[in-house]
Structures are given as structure tokens and as C-alpha cells.
C-alpha positions, -999 to 999 in steps of 0.1 A, spaced: 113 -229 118 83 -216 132 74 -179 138 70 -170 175 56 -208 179 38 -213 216 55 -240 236 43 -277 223 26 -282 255 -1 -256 249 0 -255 213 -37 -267 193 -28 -294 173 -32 -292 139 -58 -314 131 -77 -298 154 -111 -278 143 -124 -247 156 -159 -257 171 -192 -235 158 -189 -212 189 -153 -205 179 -159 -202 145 -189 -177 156 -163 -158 179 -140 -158 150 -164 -142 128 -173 -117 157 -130 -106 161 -134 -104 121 -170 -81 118 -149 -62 149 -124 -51 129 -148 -46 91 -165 -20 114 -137 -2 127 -125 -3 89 -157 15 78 -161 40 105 -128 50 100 -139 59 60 -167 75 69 -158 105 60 -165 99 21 -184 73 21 -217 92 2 -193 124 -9 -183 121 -41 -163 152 -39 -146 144 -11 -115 128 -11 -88 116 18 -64 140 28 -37 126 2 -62 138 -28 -36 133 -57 -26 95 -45 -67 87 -43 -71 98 -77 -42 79 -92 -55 49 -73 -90 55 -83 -81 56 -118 -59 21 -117 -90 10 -103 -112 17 -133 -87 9 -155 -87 -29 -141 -122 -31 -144 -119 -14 -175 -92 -40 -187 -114 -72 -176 -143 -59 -194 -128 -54 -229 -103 -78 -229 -72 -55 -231 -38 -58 -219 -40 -47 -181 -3 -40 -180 -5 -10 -205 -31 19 -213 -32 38 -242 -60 62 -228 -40 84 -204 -7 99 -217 -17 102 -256 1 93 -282 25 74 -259 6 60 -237 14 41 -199 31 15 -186 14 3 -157 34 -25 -151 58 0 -140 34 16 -117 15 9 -90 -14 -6 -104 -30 -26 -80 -43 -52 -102 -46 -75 -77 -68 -54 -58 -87 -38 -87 -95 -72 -111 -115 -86 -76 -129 -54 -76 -146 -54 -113 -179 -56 -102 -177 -29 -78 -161 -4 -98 -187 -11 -125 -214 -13 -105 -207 18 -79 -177 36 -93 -144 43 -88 -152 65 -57 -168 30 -40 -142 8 -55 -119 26 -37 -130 29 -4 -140 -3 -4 -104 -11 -10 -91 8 19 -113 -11 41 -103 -47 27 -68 -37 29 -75 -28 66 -100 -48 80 -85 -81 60 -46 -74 68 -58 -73 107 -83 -104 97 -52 -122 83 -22 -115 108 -59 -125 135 -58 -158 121 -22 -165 116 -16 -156 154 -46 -182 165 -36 -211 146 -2 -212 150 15 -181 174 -10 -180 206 -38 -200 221 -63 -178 232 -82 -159 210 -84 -126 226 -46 -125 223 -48 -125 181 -71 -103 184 -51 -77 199 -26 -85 179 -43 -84 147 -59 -51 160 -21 -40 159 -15 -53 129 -41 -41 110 -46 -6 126 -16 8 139 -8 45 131 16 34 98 -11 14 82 -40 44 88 -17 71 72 -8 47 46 -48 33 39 -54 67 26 -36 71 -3 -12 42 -10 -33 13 -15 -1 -9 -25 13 -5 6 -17 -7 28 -26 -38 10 -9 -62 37 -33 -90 38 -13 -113 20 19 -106 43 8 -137 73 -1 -160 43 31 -163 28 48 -161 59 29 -190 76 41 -209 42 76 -197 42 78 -209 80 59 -241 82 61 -266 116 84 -291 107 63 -316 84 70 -346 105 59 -330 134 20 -325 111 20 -357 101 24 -375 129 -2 -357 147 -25 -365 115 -13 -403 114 -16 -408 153 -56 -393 145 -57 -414 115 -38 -446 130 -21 -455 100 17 -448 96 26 -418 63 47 -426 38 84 -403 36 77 -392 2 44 -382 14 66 -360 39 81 -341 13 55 -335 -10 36 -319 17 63 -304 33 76 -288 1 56 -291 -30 24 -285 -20 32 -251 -2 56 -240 -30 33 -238 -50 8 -221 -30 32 -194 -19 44 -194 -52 9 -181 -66 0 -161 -36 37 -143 -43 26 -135 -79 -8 -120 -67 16 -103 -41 31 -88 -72 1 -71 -85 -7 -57 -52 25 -41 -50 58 -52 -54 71 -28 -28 60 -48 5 73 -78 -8 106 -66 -10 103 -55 29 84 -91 36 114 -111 18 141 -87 37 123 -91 70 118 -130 68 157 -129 62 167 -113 92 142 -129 111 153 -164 98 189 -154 105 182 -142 138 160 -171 147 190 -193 130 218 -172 155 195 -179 187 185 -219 180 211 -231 156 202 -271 162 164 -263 151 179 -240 121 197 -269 110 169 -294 114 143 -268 97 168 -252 69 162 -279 40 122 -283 42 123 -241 43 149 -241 11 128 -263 -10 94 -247 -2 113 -214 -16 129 -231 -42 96 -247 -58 78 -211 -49 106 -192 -72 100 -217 -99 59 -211 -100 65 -172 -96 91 -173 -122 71 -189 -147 38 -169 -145 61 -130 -139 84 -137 -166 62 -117 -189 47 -90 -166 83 -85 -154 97 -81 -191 69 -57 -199 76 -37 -166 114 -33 -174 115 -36 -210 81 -32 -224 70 3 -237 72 35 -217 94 18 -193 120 40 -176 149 39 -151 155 49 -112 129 71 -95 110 102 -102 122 117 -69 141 116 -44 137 87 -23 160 90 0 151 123 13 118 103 29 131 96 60 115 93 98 131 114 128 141 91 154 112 112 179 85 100 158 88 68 175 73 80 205 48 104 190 14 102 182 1 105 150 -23 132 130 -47 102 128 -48 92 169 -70 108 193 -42 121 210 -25 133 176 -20 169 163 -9 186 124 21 203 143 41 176 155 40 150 130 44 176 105 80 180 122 90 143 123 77 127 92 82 136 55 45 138 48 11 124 62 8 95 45 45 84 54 41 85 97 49 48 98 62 49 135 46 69 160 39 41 186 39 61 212 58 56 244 36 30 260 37 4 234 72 8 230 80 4 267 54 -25 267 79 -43 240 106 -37 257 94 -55 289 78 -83 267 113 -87 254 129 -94 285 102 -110 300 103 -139 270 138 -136 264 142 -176 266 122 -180 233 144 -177 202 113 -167 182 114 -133 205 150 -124 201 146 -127 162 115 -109 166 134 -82 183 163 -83 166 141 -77 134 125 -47 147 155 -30 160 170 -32 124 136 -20 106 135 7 130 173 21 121 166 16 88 138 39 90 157 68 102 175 75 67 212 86 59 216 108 84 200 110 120 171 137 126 161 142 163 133 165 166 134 187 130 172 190 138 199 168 114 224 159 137 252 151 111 255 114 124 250 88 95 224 66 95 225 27 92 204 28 60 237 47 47 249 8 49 226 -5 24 212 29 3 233 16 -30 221 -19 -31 197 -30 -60 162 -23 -49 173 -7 -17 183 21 -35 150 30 -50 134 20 -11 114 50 5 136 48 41 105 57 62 79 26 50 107 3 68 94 12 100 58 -5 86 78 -37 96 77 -29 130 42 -30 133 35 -66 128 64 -71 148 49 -53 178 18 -67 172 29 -106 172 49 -93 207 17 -81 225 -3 -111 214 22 -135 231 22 -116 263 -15 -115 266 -15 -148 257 14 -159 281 -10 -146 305 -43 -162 301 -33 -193 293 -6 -197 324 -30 -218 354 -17 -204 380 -9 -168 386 1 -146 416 -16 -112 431 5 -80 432 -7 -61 459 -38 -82 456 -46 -71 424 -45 -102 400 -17 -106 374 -44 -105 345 -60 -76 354 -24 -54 358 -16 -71 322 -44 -62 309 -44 -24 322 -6 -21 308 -17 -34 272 -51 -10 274 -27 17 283 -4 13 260 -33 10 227 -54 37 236 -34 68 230 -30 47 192 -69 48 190 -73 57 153 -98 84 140 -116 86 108 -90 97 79 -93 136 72 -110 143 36 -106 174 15 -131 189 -8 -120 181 -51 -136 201 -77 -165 177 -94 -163 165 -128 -177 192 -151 -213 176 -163 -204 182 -202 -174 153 -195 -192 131 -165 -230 129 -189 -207 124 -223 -216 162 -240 -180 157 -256 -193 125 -277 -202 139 -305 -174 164 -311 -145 136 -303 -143 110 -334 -124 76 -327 -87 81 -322 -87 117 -309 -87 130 -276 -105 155 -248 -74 177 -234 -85 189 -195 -70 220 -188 -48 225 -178 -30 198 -194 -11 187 -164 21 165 -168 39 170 -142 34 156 -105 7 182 -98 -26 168 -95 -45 160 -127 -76 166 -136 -75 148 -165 -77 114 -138 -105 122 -117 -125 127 -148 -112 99 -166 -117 73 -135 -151 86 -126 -162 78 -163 -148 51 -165 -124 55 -191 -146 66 -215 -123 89 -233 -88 87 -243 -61 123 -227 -28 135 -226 -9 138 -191 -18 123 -162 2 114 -127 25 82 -135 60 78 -136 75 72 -171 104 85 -191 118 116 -195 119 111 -232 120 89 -261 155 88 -259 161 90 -222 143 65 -199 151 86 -171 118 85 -145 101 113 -140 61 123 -129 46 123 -161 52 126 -194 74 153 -207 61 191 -202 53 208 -238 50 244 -236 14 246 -238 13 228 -206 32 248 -193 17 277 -199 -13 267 -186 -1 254 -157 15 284 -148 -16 303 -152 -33 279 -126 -13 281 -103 -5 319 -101 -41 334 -117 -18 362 -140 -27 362 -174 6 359 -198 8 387 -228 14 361 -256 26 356 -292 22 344 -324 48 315 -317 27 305 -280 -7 303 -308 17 279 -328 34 260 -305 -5 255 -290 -12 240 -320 14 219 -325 10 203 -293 -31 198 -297 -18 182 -327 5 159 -308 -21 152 -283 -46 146 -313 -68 170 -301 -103 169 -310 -120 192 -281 -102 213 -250 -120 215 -213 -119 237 -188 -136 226 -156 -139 246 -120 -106 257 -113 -96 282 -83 -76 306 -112 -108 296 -137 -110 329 -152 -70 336 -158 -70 303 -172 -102 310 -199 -89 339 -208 -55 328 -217 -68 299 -234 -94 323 -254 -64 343 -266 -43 308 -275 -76 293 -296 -101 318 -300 -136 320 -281 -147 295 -260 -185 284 -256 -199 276 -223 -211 239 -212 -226 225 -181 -195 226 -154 -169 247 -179 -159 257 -207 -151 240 -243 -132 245 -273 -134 225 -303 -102 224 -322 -105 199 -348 -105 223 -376 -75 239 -361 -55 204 -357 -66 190 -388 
């Protein structure tokens, strides 16, 4: 079973090699798309106070980052961190981590910091996911190579995977995605080794068959699916559900090739699940029964859902794209995983018809429509407006997994749908010999005017940063050294522990761990006795406090019991110093932190109180 396969007439065979001016092209398509990668991350490259628009997310991934490199470097566990969250510490198995995108990025991180690492890791994830689906498409979906290249420009760069790229590396991280597919749906391995023994002129054994055809790329997919893993576990729950309805709907339209293809397909997964299995049985048991794991989701999932107009939008990040509308038809910024705009999606539907024959296009089809419902929630929006008619992920909400899926990120399977869709059009196109005029104007040129048409109102434009407060120099040039002994902590203020934005994490990732905190922004339990998720760890009323202060700038009248329960909790936290940094409520927040502890001396970029007499 072969994805979206070209006939076998006009396919490359696959011994055949790519010649030095096609490789050079296909280094060219591959530059084309790093560029467009780092102009569209311009914006902070050289700005270390800038951050993209989704300024919590960046941090949280920043710190992951540095917490790989981190890991690698002293030869710690990477799937658990005591230095965030003290006493208690963090799973990170059971968040996103990203180690598979922060272990390769070691040297970066150490070298150039977390900032770099990071936007260095937004323009792998975009660059290479378009490099990837690029390559996929030329050696096995299309012949010409300006067809994968508009399709990998699809792939890798439609509106979804922008909004996405700049804040949620785990799901923008989709590089792997053609790999495992072009494993999971292999040519039939007789057809491979035929064309190798005809080149070779010696006949192949049958168990030679099946060791290729089976063993050899389970195992591969089985390792690339446990790097998939700890990318982020998320897309490959929407890969394995979309491969299923795409098999099942390539099955429905060509059942004689289903049959022939089903057992070669079965094993490959079989022998894949057995690699995976082996080298995630620990990870997994850490991430669901290891230390601060929890249960469900920290919020509601659910609730992110696309209105069915987004489709036909454009997004904040198009040149055609404005903060009102999306605002309206998408939960949040990062989650506009639609807006194709009504060009590209008329453009599919044409395509559809037009290659209706091929079963590989029905399935494709078929796959999208379903993505595409599922996206629109429980219950129908059109414009802003809830309609009260229930939507078909309504079917599927209380399944395992499903049930803790973010609705909106299943339209992100629609892109590499469209994108595969538009790349065998253009390519039906060049490569056909003979083609007629309309109106005199030749077929090729009217094809290539619809496809322009349809892309350029998707054009993408440099993600939108926002200005962070900068590390206060006392923390970033290590002032707090000598006032924090081994096993105590620096407590940021405020002390956040909620989902607010921590400041605690920018400092801690642009030092690179250097010092061990309470709070933070990860999901864990709500207690030691209830694994119930929630943002953080659980609020103390210091925390509180403070917060409350930060956010609203009044300063509290307080008591004797607020002065104890403060130092109770510095005690819990294990205390040895207290920051304040730049805050927009600084003063309120000094103040009330004077009266809690006493006087306050001034440092370079704050304020600092040391309480290790006071803790003990």
C-alpha cells in the first residue's frame, strides 16, 4: 500500500540515483525553505528580551531545552528534574520535554543559550518538516521536483505549523511524520526487488523478501517511533489515527491491492511495536507511574475547538491576516491550525475530482474531511456563534487518548494532506506530454496561476515577538552564589505556581540551571494524595499573596499569621535567598514582601532578601 503512488509508468525506479545536478537542485528546494525558516524568526534572532507572541510556551520550552543539555552534561536522569518545583520536584516524562529535539541540541544550548537553542529549534522543526514531506513526495509520490517542492512548501509552512512553530515545539516538530509514513507504507517488496535483481541480473531469494520487506523497516520505524516519543507523543497519536483512516480508506477504494499489501504492512508494524516496546517500557512507566505523575488534563481540552469559518480565513501570521478575525474563530494564536483560505480549499476540491480514479486520492480525501470535522469540537461554531448542533468529535471525545486530544490540532492533519494533493496536480501536469490550450493559453501556465493564486494569500510573515523582562544581573552573573549553600533554593518572586508565567523559568533556562526553585509552569498533581493535573504545583499562601499583589499592584494590610505562614513555606521551599526582579507592580510587590520578611537590600536588576536565619 503505497501513499498517493504515481502511476508505474512514470514512477523513478528505485534503484535509481539522483544525478549531481539533482542532488544540487535538491539542496537548492532544501536552503529555499532554511531561509524562509530564518526570516520568518527574525524577529528575535539578536533580542534576548524578545520573545514570540506565545511568551509563557517559549519559556517553558526554553527551559526543557536547557534542561536536556543540562541532563547530557551531568549525567542525570532526563526524565525528571529536581531543580524546578522544590522539594518535589518534576516529571518531565509527563510533560512536553522535547528531548528529542533538545539532546541534538546540547551543543547549541551550551554554546549560545537557551534563547538560540530555541530558535534554532523552530527553524529545524520548520524548515526540516517541509525538507522531509520534500523528499518523501520526490522519491516516491511525484516525478518532478518542482511538484515536492510545493508540496513540502505546504507542508512545512502552512498557517497551522507557523502559529504552532512559535510556542509548541512538540507539535511543530513534524519532521519525522513522512519518515515513518514512507516505512509504514512501503511498495510492495517484490515489486523493489525485482527492479534491484533485474539491475543486478541475479534472481533474490524469498526469505530475502521478507526480511527486507518486514524486518529491516520494523526496526527502523520502530526507533524512529521512540525518537517520535521524545519529540512529542501528541503527533503521533494524530499520525497513527490518520494512517488508519487513510489505510482504511485506501483499503475501501482498492480492496484487491489491500489484500495483497495487508500482511507485509502488519509485520513491518508488528516488529516496529516490539523495538518501541522494548526501549519505552521504562520512559512510559516513569511517565505514568514514576514520581510527580498525575491523571487527566490541567484544563480543559475540549473547550479548544476551531469554528468551521476558520477554514476559509486567513491567519494573524499571512500577509492577508488580521488580530480581529482569527481572534473570533480560533481558541488562541497558537491553535489557528486551519485557515487555508478559500483558494486552496477550492483548489482541493477540483484536484479531488479531477484524480478521482486514484484510490490514493479518495483516501486522501476521505482523511481530510474526517480531520477537518474533528477539528470543529462538540458542538458546531460558525462565525463566534454556537449553533447548538453536535459536533462529530462528540463521537469519539471519551475514548482513551482522544479524550485528553486538544480538538483544534486535528485540523494540522489536513495540511500534509493538502500539501501531498497540490503536489500531484502540479505534477500531473508537467509530466503529462501532451497538453491542450484553453483559449490559447497553455494548460501549464492556467495550472500554475490557479496553484500561485491559491498560496499566496498563505504567504507567511515573520512570527510577532513581545518584549520579557530580562534576568535581573544579581541571578544571570551568579550574585546569589555565595548566600545559597548546597541543597537550598533562590525563590523568584513572585513565587508563581500556577499557569501564569514564571519567572522563576526564564531565569532558570537562561543560566542554565544553575540554581535549584520552587514553582514553575508544568503540569503535575494537585497533591500528594491527589494525582489530579493541574499547572503547577499546589498554591501555598505565600504564593498567593504575592501573586495577587502582581497582578493588581494593591498592597495587602497583613498579619502575624501571613509573617508565619511566609515562613513556613520559605521553609518548605528550603529557602536560602528571595528575588525580586523588574516587575510591572514592582513596588507593591517590595513593599509587601518588606512587611512579610523585613528590609530588603538592593542588587543589580532587583531586590534580595536573605532568609536563612529566618528558615533555619
Amino acid at each position: 500500500m503505497t501513499i498517493g503512488t504515481t502511476s508505474p509508468t512514470t514512477s523513478p525506479p528505485a534503484t535509481a540515483r539522483p544525478s549531481r545536478a539533482g542532488r544540487l537542485r535538491d539542496l537548492l528546494v532544501v536552503a529555499g525553505y532554511l531561509a524562509l525558516a530564518v526570516v520568518l524568526t527574525s524577529a528575535q534572532w539578536g533580542h534576548p528580551w524578545r520573545l514570540f507572541h506565545q511568551a509563557g510556551d517559549q519559556i517553558l520550552f526554553e527551559w526543557m531545552l536547557a534542561h536536556a543539555a543540562h541532563a547530557v552534561v551531568e549525567g542525570e536522569n532526563p526524565l525528571f528534574s529536581a531543580v524546578l518545583n522544590a522539594p518535589d520536584g518534576v516529571n518531565l516524562m509527563a510533560n512536553t520535554s522535547v528531548l528529542g529535539l533538545g539532546v541534538p541540541l546540547t551543543p547549541v544550548t551550551l554554546l549560545l543559550g537557551s534563547q538560540v537553542a530555541f530558535c534554532v529549534a523552530v527553524v529545524c522543526c520548520l524548515a526540516g518538516t517541509a525538507a522531509a514531506w520534500y523528499a518523501l513526495l520526490r522519491r516516491r509520490l511525484v516525478t518532478t521536483r518542482s511538484a515536492a517542492a510545493v508540496g513540502g512548501l505546504i507542508c512545512g509552512f502552512a498557517p497551522g505549523m507557523i502559529a504552532q512553530a512559535g510556542a509548541h515545539l512538540h507539535i511543530a516538530a513534524q519532521f519525522l511524520v513522512p519518515a515513518i509514513l514512507a516505512l509504514v507504507f512501503r511498495p510492495a517488496p517484490e515489486t523493489t526487488h525485482r527492479l534491484a535483481s533485474e539491475a543486478a541480473h541475479r534472481p533474490v531469494p524469498e526469505t530475502t523478501h521478507r526480511l527486507a520487506g518486514v524486518w529491516r523497516p520494523g526496526v527502523v520505524l520502530g526507533l524512529l517511533l521512540v525518537w517520535q516519543v521524545f519529540i512529542g507523543e501528541e503527533v503521533l497519536v494524530f499520525l497513527a489515527l490518520a494512517a488508519g483512516v487513510f489505510a482504511l480508506g485506501y483499503a475501501l477504494a482498492d480492496r484487491v491491492a489491500a489484500r495483497r499489501l495487508a500482511p507485509a504492512l502488519f509485520g513491518r508494524l508488528a516488529v516496529a511495536a516490539g523495538v518501541a516496546g522494548v526501549l519505552l517500557a521504562y520512559p512510559l512507566w516513569f511517565q505514568f507511574f514514576g514520581p510527580q505523575r498525575y491523571a487527566g488534563m490541567a484544563f480543559a481540552a475540549h473547550a479548544f475547538q476551531l469554528d468551521a469559518a476558520s477554514f476559509t480565513a486567513s491567519a494573524r501570521q499571512t500577509v492577508l491576516g488580521d488580530d480581529w478575525l482569527p481572534g473570533l474563530l480560533s481558541p488562541n494564536p497558537t491553535e489557528e491550525n486551519s485557515f487555508f483560505g478559500p483558494g486552496l480549499l477550492v483548489l482541493a476540491v477540483v484536484i479531488v475530482i479531477w484524480l478521482w480514479r486514484r484510490p490514493s486520492v479518495r483516501a486522501l480525501a476521505g482523511c481530510g474531511l474526517v480531520f477537518a470535522l474533528l477539528s470543529l469540537g462538540t458542538e458546531l461554531r460558525v462565525d463566534g456563534t454556537a449553533t447548538g448542533i453536535p459536533g462529530p468529535y462528540r463521537l469519539v471525545a471519551g475514548l482513551p487518548l482522544l479524550d485528553l486530544a486538544v480538538p483544534a490540532r486535528f485540523a494540522l492533519v489536513c495540511v500534509p494532506v493538502l500539501g501531498v494533493l497540490v503536489a500531484l496536480s502540479v505534477d500531473r501536469v508537467w509530466a503529462a506530454r501532451k497538453l491542450s490550450a484553453v483559449a490559447g493559453v497553455p494548460v501549464r501556465l492556467l495550472w500554475a496561476g490557479a496553484v500561485a493564486a491559491a498560496l499566496l494569500p498563505l504567504v507567511p510573515t515573520p512570527i510577532r515577538v513581545v518584549p520579557v523582562m530580562p534576568v535581573p544581573g544579581f541571578v544571570a552573573d551568579g550574585g546569589w552564589r555565595p548566600l545559597v549553600p548546597p541543597g537550598r533554593t533562590v525563590v523568584a518572586v513572585p513565587p508563581v505556581t500556577g499557569a501564569a508565567r514564571s519567572p522563576v523559568m526564564l531565569w532558570s533556562a537562561r543560566t542554565g540551571l544553575a540554581f535549584t526553585a520552587p514553582g514553575g509552569y508544568f503540569i503535575g498533581p494537585s497533591g500528594p494524595d491527589d494525582p489530579a493535573a493541574r499547572w503547577g504545583a499546589p498554591d501555598r499562601p505565600t504564593s498567593v499573596l504575592l501573586r495577587r499583589v502582581a497582578e493588581t499592584g494593591a498592597v495587602p494590610v497583613l498579619t502575624d499569621a501571613d509573617r508565619r505562614s511566609a515562613v513556613e513555606d520559605l521553609r518548605h521551599w528550603r529557602a536560602a535567598v528571595v528575588v525580586l526582579g523588574p516587575l510591572s507592580n514592582g513596588d507593591p510587590v517590595r513593599r509587601t514582601v518588606d512587611d512579610l520578611l523585613g528590609p530588603g537590600r538592593p542588587v543589580d536588576g532587583g531586590w534580595v532578601w536573605d532568609v536563612r536565619e529566618q528558615v533555619g
